[in-house]
C-alpha positions in Angstrom: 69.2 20.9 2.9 70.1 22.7 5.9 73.9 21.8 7.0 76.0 22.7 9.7 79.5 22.7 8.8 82.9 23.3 10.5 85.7 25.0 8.5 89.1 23.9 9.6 91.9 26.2 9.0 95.1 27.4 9.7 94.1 30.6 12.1 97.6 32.5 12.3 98.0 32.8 8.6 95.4 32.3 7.0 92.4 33.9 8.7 92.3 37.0 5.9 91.6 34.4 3.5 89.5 32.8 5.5 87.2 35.3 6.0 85.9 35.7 2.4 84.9 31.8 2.0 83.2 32.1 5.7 81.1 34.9 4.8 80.4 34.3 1.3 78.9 31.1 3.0 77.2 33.1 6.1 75.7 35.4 2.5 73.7 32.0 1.9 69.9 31.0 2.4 70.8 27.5 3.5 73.3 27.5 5.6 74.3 26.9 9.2 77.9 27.1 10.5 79.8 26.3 13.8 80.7 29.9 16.2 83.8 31.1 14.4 86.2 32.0 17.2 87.5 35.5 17.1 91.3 36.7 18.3 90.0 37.3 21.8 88.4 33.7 22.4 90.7 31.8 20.2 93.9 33.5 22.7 91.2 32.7 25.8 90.9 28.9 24.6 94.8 28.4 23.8 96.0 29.5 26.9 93.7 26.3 28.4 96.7 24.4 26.2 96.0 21.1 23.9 93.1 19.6 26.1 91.3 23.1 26.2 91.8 22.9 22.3 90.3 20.0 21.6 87.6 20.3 24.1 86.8 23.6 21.9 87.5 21.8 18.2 84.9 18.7 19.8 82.0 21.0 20.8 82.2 22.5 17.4 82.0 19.5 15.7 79.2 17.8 17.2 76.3 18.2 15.3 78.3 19.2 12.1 77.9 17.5 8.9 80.7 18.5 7.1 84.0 19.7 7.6 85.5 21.9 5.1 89.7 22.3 5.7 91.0 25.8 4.1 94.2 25.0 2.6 96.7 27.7 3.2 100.3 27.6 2.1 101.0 26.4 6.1 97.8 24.4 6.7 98.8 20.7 5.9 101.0 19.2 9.1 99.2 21.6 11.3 98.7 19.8 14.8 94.9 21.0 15.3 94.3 21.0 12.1 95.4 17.5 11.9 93.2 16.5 14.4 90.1 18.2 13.0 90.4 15.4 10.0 91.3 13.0 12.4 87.9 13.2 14.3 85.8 14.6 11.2 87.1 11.0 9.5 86.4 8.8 12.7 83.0 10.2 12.8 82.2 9.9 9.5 81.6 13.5 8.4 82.2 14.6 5.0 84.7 16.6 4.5 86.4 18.2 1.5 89.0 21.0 1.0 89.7 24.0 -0.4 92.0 25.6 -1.6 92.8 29.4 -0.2 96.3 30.8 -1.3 95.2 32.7 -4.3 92.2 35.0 -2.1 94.5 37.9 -1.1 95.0 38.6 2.5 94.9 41.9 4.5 98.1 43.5 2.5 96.4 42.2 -0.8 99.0 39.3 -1.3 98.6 36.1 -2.4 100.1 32.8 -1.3 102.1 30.2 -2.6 99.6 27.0 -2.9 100.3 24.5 0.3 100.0 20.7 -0.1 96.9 18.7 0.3 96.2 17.9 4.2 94.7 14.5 3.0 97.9 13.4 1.5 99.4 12.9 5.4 96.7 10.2 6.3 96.5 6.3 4.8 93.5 4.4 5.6 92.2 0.9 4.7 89.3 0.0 2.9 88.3 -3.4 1.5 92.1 -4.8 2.4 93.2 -1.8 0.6 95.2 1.5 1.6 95.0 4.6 0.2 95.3 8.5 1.3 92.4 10.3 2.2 93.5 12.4 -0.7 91.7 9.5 -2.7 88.5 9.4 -0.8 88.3 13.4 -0.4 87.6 15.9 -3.0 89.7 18.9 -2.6 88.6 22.7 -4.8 90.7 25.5 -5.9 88.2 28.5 -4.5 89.4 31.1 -7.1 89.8 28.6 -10.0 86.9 26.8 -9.3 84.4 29.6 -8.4 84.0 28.7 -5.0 81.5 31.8 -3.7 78.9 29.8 -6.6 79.9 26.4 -6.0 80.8 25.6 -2.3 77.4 25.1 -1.3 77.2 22.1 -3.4 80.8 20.8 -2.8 79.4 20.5 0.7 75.8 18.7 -0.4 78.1 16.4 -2.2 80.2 15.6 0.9 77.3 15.3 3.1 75.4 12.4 0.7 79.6 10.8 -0.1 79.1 10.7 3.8 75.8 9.2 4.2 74.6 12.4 6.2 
């Protein structure tokens, strides 16, 4: 099934790593993704300051299915990225992560491996809390051959979702 998916990330550090997981799933037959937002827009949108930025992070997430969060050594605690759950969880999106640090970046480094973004938000369910961590799956990309196996890591957040 054709999904549209959003790919939250930490842009400053990670966006070498990023790169490889957006492409590999651009390489795809079935696939649709939000406009990735080069240097030049992304500097053009954050000068607008935090109400330009989420006007931007909205627009891209309407009509999205899925969000996928790219977790960097950084990304967890990350104000935008923060919100990006926030809103992908209020409107019921599926969303997943995945894990990023060992994909090298542009001086062919790894990373050290950051904590999971779920782990900062509790939610109830049934009279019951628990961390989004719980309710999310998260994937290694390198460990868990991600350029084979994202495409269905988003199918099964999609139908987890009810999209």
């Amino acid at each position: 099934m054709l999904r549209k998916v959003f790919f939250s990330f930490h842009y400053q550090r990670d966006v070498w790593r990023v790169n490889p997981v957006r492409n590999s799933w651009l390489m795809k037959p079935d696939h649709e993704t939000s406009k990735f937002l080069d240097a030049a827009e992304r500097e053009k949108v954050w000068r607008g300051g935090e109400s330009a930025i989420k006007t931007w992070i909205n627009e891209q997430l309407n009509g999205t299915s899925v969000t996928v969060v790219l977790i960097g050594s950084q990304t967890a605690g990350r104000q935008f990225v923060n919100y990006e759950i926030e809103q992908s969880h209020k409107q019921k999106k599926g969303l997943l992560g995945i894990y990023i640090h060992q994909i090298k970046n542009n001086n062919q480094q790894q990373d050290n491996k950051g904590r999971n973004p779920f782990d900062d938000w509790c939610i109830t369910e049934n009279g019951q809390k628990r961390l989004l961590s719980q309710t999310y799956q998260t994937y290694d990309w390198v460990n868990d051959n991600g350029y084979a196996n994202m495409p269905n890591w988003i199918e099964q957040a999609a139908r987890a979702a009810g999209r």
